[in-house]
N, CA, C and O atoms as a GROMACS GRO file, in nm:
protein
  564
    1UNK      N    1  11.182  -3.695   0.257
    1UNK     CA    2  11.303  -3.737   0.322
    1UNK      C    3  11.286  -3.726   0.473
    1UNK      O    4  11.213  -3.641   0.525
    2UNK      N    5  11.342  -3.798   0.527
    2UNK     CA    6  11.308  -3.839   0.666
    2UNK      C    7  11.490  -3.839   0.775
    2UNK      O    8  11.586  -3.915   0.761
    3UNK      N    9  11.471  -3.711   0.886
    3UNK     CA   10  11.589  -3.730   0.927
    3UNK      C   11  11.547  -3.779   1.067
    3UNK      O   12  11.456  -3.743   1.141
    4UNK      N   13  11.649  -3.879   1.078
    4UNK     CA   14  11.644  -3.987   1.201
    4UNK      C   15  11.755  -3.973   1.321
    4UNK      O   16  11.868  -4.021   1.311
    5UNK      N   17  11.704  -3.895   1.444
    5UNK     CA   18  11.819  -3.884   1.525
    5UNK      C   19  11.814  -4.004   1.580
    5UNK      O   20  11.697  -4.042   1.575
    6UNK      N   21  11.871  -4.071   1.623
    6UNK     CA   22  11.923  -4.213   1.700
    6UNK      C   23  12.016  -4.221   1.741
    6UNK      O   24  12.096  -4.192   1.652
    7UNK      N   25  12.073  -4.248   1.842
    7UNK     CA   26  12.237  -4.248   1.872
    7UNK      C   27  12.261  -4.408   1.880
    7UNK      O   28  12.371  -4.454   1.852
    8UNK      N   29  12.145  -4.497   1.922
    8UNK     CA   30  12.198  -4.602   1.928
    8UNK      C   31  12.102  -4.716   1.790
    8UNK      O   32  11.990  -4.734   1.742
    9UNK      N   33  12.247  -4.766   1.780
    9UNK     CA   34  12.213  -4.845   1.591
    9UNK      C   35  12.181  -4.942   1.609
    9UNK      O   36  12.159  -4.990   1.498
   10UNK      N   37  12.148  -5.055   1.731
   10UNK     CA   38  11.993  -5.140   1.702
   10UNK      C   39  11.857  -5.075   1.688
   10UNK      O   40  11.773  -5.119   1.609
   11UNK      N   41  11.830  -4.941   1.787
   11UNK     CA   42  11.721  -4.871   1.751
   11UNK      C   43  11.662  -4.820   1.620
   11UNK      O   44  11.553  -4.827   1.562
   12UNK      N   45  11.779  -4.766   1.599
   12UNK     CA   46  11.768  -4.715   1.444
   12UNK      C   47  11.755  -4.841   1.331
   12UNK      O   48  11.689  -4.828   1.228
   13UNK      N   49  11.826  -4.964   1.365
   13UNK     CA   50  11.783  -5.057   1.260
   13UNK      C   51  11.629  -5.115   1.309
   13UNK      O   52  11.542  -5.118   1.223
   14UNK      N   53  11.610  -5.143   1.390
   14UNK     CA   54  11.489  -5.159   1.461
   14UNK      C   55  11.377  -5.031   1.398
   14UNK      O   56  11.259  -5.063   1.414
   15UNK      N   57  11.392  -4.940   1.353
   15UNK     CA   58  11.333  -4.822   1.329
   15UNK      C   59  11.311  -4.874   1.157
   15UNK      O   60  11.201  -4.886   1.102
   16UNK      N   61  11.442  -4.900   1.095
   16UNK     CA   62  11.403  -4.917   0.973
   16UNK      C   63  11.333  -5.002   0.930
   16UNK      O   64  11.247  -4.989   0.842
   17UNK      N   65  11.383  -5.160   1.026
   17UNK     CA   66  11.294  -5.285   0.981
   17UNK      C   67  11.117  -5.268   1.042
   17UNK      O   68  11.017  -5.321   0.992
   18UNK      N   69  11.125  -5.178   1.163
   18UNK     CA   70  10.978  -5.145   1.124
   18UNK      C   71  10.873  -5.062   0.991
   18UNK      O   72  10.762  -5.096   0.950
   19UNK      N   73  10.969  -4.929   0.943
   19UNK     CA   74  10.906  -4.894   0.820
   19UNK      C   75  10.881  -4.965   0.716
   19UNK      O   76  10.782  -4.941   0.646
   20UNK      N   77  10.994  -5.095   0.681
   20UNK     CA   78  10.977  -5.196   0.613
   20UNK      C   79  10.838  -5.277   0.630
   20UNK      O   80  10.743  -5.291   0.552
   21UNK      N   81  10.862  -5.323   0.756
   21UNK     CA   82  10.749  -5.407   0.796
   21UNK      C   83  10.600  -5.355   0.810
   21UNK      O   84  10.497  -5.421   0.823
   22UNK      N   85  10.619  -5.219   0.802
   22UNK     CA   86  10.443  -5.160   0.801
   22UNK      C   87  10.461  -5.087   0.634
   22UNK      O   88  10.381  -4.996   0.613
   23UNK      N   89  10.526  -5.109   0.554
   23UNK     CA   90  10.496  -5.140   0.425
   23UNK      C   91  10.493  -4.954   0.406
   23UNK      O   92  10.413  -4.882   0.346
   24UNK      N   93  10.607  -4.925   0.479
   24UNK     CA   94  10.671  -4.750   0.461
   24UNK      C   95  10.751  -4.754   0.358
   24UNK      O   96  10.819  -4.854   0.336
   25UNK      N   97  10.757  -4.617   0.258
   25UNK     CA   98  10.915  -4.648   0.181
   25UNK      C   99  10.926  -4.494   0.193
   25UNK      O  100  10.847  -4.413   0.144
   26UNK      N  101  11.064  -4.460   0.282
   26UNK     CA  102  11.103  -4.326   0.241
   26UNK      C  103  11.297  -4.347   0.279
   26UNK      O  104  11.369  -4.423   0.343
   27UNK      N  105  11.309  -4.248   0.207
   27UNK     CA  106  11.471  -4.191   0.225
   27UNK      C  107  11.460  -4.139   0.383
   27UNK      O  108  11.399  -4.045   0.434
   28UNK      N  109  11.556  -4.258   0.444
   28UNK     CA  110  11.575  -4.181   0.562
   28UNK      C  111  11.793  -4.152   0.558
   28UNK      O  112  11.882  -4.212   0.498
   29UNK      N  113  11.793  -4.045   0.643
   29UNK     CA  114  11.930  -3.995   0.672
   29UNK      C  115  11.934  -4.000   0.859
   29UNK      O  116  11.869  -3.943   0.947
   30UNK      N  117  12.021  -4.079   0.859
   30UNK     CA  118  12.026  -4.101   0.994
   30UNK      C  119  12.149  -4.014   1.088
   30UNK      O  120  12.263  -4.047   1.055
   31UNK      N  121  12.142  -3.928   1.177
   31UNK     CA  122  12.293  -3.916   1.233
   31UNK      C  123  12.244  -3.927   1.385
   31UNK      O  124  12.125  -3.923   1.417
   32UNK      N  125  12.344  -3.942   1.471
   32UNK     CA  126  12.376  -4.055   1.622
   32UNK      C  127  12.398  -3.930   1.678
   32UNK      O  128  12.487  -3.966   1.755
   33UNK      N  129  12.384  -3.793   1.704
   33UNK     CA  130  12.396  -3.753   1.780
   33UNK      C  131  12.301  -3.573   1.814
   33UNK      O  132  12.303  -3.515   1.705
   34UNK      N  133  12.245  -3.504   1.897
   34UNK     CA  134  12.161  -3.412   1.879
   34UNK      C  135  12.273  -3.255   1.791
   34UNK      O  136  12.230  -3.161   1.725
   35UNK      N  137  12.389  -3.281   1.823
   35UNK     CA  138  12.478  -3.220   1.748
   35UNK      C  139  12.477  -3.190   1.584
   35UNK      O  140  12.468  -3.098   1.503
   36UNK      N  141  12.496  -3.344   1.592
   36UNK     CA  142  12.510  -3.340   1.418
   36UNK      C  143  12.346  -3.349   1.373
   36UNK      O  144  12.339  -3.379   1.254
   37UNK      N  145  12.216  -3.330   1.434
   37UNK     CA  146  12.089  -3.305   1.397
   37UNK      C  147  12.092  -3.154   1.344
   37UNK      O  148  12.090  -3.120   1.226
   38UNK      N  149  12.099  -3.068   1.462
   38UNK     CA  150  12.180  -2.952   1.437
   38UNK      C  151  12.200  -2.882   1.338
   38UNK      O  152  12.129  -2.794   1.291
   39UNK      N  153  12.345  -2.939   1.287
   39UNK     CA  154  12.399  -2.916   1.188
   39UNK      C  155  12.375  -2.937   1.057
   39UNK      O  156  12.400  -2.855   0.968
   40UNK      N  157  12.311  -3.085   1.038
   40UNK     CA  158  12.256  -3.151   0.905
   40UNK      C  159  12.059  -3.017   0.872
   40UNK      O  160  12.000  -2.991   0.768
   41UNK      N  161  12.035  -2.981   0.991
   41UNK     CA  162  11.900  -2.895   0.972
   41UNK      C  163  11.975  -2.726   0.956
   41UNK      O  164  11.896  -2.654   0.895
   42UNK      N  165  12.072  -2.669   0.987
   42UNK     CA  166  12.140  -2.574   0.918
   42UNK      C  167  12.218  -2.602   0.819
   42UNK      O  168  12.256  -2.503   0.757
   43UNK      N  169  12.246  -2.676   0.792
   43UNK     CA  170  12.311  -2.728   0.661
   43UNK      C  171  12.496  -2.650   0.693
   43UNK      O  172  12.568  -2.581   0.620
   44UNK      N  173  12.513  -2.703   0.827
   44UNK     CA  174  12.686  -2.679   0.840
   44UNK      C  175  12.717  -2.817   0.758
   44UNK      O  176  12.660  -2.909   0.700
   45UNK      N  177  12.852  -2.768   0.794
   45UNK     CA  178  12.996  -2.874   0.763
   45UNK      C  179  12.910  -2.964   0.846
   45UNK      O  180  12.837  -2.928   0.938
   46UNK      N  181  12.933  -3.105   0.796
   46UNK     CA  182  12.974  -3.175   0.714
   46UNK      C  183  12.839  -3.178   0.551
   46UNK      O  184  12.869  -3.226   0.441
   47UNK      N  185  12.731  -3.128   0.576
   47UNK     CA  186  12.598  -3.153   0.605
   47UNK      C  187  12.558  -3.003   0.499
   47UNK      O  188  12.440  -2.995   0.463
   48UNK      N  189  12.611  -2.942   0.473
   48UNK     CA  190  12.629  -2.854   0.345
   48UNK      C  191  12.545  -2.836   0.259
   48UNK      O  192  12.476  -2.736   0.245
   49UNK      N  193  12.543  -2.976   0.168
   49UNK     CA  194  12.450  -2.988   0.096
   49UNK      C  195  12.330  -3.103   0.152
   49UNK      O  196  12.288  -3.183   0.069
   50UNK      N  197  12.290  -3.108   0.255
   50UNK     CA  198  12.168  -3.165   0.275
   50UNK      C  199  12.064  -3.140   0.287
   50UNK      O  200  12.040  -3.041   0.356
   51UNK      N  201  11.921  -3.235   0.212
   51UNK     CA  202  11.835  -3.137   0.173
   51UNK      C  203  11.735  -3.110   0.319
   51UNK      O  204  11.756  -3.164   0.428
   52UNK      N  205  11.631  -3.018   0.287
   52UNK     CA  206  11.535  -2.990   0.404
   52UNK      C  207  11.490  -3.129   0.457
   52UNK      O  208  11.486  -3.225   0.380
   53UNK      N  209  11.464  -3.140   0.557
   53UNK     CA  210  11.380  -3.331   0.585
   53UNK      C  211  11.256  -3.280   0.561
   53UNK      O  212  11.256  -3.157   0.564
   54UNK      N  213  11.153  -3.329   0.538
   54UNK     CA  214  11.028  -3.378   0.534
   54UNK      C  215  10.916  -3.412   0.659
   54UNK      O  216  10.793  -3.406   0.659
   55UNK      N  217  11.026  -3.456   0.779
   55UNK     CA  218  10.989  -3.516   0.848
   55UNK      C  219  11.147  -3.561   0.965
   55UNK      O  220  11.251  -3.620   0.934
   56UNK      N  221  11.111  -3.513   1.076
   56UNK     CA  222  11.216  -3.545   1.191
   56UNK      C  223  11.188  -3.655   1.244
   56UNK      O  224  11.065  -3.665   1.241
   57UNK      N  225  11.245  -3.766   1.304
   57UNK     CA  226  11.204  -3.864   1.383
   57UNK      C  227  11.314  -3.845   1.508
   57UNK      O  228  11.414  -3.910   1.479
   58UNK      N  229  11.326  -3.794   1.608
   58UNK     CA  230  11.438  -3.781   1.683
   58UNK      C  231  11.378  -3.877   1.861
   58UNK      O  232  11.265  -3.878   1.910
   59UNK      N  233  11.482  -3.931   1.905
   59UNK     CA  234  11.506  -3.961   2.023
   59UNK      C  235  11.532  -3.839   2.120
   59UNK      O  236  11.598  -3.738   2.096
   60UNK      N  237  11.452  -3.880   2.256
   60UNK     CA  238  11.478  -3.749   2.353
   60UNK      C  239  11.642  -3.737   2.386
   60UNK      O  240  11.718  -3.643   2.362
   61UNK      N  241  11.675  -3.883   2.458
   61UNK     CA  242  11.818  -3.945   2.508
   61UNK      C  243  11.906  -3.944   2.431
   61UNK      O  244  11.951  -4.057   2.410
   62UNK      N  245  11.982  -3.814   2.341
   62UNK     CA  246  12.055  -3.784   2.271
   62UNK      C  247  12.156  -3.769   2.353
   62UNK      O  248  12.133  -3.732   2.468
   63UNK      N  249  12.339  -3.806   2.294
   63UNK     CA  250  12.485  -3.692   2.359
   63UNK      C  251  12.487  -3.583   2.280
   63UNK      O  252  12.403  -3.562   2.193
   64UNK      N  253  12.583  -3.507   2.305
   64UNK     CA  254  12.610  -3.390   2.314
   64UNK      C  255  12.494  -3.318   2.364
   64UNK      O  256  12.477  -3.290   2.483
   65UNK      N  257  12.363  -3.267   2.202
   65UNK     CA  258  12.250  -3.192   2.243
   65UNK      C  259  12.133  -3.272   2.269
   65UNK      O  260  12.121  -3.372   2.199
   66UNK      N  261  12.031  -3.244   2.369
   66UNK     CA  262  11.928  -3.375   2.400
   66UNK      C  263  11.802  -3.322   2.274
   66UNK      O  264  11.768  -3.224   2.208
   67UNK      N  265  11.762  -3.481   2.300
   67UNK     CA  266  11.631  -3.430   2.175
   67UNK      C  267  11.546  -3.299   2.185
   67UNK      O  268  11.509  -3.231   2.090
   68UNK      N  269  11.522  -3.276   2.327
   68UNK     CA  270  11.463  -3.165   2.333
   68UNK      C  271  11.493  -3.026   2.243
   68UNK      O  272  11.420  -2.946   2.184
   69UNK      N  273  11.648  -3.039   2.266
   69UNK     CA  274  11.695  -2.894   2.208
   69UNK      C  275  11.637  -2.908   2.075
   69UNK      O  276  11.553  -2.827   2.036
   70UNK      N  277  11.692  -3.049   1.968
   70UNK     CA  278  11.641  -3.078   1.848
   70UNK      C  279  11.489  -3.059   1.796
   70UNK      O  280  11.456  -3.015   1.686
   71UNK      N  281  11.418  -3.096   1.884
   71UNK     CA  282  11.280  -3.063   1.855
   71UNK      C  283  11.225  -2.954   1.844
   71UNK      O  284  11.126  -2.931   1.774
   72UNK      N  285  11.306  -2.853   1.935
   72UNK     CA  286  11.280  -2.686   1.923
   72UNK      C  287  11.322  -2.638   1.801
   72UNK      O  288  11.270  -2.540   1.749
   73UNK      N  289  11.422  -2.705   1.746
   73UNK     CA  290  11.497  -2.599   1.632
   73UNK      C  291  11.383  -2.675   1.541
   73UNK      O  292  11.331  -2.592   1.466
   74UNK      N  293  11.345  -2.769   1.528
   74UNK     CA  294  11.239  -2.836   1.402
   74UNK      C  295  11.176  -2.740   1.388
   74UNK      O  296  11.179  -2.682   1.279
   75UNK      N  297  11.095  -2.691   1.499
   75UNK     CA  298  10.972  -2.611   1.511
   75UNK      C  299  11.030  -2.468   1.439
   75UNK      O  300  10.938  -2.391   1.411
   76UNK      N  301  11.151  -2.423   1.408
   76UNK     CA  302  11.220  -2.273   1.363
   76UNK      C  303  11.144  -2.241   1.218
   76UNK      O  304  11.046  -2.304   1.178
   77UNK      N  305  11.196  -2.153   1.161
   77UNK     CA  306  11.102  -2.136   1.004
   77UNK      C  307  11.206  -2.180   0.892
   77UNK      O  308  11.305  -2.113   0.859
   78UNK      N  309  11.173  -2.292   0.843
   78UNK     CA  310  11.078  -2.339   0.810
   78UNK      C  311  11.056  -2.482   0.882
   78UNK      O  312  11.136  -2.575   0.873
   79UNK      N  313  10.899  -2.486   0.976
   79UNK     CA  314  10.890  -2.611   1.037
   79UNK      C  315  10.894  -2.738   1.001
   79UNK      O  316  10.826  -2.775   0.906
   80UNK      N  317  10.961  -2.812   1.058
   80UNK     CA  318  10.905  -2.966   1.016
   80UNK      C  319  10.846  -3.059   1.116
   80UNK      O  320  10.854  -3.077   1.237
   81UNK      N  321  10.796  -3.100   1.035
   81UNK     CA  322  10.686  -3.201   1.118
   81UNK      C  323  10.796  -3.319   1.185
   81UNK      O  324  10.895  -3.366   1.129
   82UNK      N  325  10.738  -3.352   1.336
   82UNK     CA  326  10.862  -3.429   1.423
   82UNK      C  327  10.739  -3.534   1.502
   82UNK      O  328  10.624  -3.518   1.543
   83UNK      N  329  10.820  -3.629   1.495
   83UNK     CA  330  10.767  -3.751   1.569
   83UNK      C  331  10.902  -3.745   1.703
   83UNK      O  332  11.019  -3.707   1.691
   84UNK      N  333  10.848  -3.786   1.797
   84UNK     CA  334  10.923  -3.884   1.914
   84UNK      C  335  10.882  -4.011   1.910
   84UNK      O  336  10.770  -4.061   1.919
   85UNK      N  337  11.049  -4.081   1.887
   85UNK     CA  338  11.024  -4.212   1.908
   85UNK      C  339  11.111  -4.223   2.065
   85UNK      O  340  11.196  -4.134   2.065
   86UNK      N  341  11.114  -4.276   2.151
   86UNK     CA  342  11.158  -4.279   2.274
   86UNK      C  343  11.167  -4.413   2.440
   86UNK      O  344  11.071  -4.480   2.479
   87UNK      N  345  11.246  -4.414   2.474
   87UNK     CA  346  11.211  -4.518   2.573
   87UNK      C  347  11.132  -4.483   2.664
   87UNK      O  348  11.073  -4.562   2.738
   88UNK      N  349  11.125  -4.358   2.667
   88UNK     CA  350  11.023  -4.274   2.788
   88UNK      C  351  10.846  -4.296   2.822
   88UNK      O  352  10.748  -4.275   2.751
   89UNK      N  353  10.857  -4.331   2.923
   89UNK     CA  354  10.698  -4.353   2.899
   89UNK      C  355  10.623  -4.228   3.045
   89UNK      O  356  10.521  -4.216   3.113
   90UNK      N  357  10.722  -4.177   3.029
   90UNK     CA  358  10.674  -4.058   3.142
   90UNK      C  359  10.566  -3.989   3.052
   90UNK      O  360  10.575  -3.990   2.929
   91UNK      N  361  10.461  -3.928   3.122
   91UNK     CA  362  10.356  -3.892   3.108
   91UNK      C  363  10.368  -3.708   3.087
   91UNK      O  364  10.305  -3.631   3.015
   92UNK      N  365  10.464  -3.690   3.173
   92UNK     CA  366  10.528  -3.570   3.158
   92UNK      C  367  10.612  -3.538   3.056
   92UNK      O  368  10.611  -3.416   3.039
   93UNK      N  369  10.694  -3.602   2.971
   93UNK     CA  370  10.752  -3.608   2.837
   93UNK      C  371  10.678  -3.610   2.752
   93UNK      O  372  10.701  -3.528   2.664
   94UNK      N  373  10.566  -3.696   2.734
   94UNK     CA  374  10.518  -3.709   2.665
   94UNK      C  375  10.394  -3.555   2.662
   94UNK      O  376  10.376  -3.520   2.545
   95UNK      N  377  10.341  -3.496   2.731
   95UNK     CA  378  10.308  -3.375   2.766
   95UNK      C  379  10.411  -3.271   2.684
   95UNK      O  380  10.376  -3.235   2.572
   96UNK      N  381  10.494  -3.240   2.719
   96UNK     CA  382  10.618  -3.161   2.702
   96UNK      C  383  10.680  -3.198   2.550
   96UNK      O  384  10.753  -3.129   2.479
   97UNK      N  385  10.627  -3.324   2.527
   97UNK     CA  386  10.695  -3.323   2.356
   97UNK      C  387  10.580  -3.248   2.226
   97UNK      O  388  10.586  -3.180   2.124
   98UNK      N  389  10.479  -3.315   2.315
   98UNK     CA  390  10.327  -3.250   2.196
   98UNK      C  391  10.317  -3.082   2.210
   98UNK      O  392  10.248  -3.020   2.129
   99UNK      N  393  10.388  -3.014   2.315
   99UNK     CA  394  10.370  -2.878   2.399
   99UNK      C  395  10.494  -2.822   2.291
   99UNK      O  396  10.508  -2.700   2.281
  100UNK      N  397  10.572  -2.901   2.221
  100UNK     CA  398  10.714  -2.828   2.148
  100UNK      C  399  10.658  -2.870   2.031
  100UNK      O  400  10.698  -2.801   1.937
  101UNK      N  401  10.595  -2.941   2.005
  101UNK     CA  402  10.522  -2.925   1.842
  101UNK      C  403  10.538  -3.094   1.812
  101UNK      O  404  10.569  -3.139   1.701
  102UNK      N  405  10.519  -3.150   1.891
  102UNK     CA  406  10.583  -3.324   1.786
  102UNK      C  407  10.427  -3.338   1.762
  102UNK      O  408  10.330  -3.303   1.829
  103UNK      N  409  10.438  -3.395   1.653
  103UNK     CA  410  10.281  -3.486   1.605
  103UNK      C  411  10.248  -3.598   1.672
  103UNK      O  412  10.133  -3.629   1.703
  104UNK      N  413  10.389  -3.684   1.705
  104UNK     CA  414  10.347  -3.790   1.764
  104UNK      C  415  10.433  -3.829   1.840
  104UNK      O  416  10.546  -3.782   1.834
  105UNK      N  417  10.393  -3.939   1.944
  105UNK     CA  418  10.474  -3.933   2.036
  105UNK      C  419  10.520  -4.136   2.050
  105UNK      O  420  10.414  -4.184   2.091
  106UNK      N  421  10.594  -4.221   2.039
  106UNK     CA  422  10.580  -4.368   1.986
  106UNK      C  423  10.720  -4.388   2.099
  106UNK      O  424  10.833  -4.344   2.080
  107UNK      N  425  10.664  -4.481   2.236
  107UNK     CA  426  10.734  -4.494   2.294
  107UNK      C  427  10.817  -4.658   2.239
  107UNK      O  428  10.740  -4.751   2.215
  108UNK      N  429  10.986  -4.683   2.220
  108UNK     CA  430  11.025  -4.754   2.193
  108UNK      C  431  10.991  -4.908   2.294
  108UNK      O  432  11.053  -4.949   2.393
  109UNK      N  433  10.876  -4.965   2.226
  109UNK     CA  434  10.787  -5.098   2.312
  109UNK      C  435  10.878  -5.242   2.258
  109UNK      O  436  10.902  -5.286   2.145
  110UNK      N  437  10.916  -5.291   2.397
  110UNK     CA  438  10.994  -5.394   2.389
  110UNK      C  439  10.919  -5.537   2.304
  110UNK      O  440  10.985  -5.641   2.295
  111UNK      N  441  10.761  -5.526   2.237
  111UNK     CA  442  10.743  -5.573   2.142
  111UNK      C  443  10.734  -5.515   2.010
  111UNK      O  444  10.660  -5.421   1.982
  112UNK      N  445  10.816  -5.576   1.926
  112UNK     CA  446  10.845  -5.561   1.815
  112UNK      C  447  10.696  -5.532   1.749
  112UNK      O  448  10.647  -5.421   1.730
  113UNK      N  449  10.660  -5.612   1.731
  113UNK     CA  450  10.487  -5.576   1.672
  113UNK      C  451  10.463  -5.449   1.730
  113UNK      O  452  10.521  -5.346   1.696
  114UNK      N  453  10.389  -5.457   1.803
  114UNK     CA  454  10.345  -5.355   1.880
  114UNK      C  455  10.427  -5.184   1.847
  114UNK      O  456  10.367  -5.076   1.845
  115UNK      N  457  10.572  -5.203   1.826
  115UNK     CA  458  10.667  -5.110   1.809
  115UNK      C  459  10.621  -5.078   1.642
  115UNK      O  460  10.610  -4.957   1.625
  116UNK      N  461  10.596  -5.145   1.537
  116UNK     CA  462  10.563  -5.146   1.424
  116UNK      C  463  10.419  -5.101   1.385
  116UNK      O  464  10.398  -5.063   1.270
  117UNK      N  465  10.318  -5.104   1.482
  117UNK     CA  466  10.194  -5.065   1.504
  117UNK      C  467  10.198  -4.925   1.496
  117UNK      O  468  10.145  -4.854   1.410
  118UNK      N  469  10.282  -4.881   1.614
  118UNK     CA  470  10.258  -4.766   1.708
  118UNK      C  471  10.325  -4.637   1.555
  118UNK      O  472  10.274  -4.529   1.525
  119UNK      N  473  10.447  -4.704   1.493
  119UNK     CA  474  10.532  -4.629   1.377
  119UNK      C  475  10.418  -4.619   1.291
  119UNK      O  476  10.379  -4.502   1.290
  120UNK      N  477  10.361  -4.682   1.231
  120UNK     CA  478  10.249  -4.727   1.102
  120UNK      C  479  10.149  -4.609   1.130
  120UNK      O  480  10.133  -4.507   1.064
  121UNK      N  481  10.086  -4.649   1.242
  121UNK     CA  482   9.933  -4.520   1.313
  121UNK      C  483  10.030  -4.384   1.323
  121UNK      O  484   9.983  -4.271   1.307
  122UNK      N  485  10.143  -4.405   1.346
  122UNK     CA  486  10.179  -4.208   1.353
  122UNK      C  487  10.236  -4.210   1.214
  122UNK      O  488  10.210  -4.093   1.186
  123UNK      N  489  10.283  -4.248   1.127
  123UNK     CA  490  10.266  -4.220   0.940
  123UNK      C  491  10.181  -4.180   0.915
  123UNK      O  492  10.173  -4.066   0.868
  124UNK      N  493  10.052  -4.278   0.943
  124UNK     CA  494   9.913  -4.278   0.857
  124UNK      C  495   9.831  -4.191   0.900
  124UNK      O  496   9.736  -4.154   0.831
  125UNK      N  497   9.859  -4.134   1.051
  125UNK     CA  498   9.753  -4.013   1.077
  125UNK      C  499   9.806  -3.880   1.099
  125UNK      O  500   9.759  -3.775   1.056
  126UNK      N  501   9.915  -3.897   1.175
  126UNK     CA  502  10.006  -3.751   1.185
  126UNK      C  503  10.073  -3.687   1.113
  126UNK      O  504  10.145  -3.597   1.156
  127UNK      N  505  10.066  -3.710   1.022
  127UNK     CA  506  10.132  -3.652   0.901
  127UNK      C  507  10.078  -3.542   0.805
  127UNK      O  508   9.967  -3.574   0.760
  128UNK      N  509  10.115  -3.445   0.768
  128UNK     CA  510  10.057  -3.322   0.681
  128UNK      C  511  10.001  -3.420   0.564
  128UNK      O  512  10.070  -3.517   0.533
  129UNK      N  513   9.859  -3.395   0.492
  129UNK     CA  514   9.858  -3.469   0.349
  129UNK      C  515   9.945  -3.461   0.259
  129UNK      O  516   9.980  -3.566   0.204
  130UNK      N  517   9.992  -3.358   0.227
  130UNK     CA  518  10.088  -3.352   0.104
  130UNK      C  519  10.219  -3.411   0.146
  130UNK      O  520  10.308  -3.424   0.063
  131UNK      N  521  10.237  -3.452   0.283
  131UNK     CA  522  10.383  -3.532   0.304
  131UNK      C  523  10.365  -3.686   0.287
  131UNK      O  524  10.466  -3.754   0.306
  132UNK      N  525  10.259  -3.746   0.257
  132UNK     CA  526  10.194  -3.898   0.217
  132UNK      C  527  10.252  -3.896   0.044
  132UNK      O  528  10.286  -4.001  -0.013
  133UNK      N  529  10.256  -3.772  -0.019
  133UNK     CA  530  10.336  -3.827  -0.148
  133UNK      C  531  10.451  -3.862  -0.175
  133UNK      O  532  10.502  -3.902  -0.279
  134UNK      N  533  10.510  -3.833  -0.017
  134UNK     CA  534  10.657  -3.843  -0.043
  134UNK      C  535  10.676  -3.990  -0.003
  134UNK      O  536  10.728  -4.071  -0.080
  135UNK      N  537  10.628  -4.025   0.135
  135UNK     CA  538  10.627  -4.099   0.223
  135UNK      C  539  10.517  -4.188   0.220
  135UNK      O  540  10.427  -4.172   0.303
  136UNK      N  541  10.514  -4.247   0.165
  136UNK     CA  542  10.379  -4.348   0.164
  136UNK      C  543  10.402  -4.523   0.196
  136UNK      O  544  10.502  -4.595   0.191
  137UNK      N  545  10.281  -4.546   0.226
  137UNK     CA  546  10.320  -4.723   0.228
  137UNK      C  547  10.357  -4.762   0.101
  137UNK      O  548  10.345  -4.668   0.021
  138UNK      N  549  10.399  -4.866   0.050
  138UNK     CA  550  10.421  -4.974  -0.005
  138UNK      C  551  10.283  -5.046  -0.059
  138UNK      O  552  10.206  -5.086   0.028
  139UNK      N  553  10.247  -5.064  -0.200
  139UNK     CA  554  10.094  -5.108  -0.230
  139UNK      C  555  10.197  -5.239  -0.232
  139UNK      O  556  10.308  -5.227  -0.286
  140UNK      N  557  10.145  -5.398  -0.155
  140UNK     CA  558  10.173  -5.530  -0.205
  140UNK      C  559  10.091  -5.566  -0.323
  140UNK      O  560   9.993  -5.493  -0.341
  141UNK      N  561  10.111  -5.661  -0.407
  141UNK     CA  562  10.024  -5.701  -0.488
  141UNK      C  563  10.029  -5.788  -0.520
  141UNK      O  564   9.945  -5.831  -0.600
   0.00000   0.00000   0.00000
């Protein structure tokens, strides 16, 4: 299971039609704000019964709490493995995200391809092995 911070919902659909398109299939749970990330990874109200993620995908440019804060609590016990997906192409973020534990770092690239590339190579290599059973491509046939 895959939790997806995004606040803004072309990104996030843009996020899904890329897992589609690089032939990903997982349960993702999406919430819009570093708040309700938060909460859904302590399992408050509203978010209670939600299960552990598998896998974080969070944006830095969060409201309320910024991704940063989110990425720290990933790293708490028990860790999960976190990607940045992001508009940031600072060199210094990107420094500072691998320095808080992200596996990967996939700046949001105003080509679509290219944006679908960058998602596909951080699945297929950054990922713990045993999280490929959950999360795997799609065999076509």
């Amino acid at each position: 299971m895959v939790l997806h911070v995004e606040d803004d919902d072309a990104a996030a659909y843009l996020f899904r039609v890329a897992l589609e398109d690089a032939n990903i299939t997982a349960v993702v749970y999406r919430v819009s704000d570093g708040e309700q990330a938060l909460a859904f990874l302590r399992n408050l109200d509203p978010y209670r019964s939600a299960p552990r993620p598998q896998l974080a995908v969070i944006d830095l440019n969060l409201p309320r709490i910024d991704g940063w804060s989110v990425l720290e609590e990933v790293q708490k016990d028990p860790p999960v493995p976190a990607f940045v997906v992001t508009t940031s192409t600072r060199h210094a973020d990107r420094v500072k995200a691998f320095s808080l534990g992200a596996r990967a770092y996939v700046t949001k690239s105003s080509s679509f391809d290219q944006f679908v590339q960058e998602i596909k190579l951080a699945f297929a290599q950054k990922l713990p092995e045993w999280l490929h059973d959950e999360i795997k491509p799609i065999t076509k046939r």
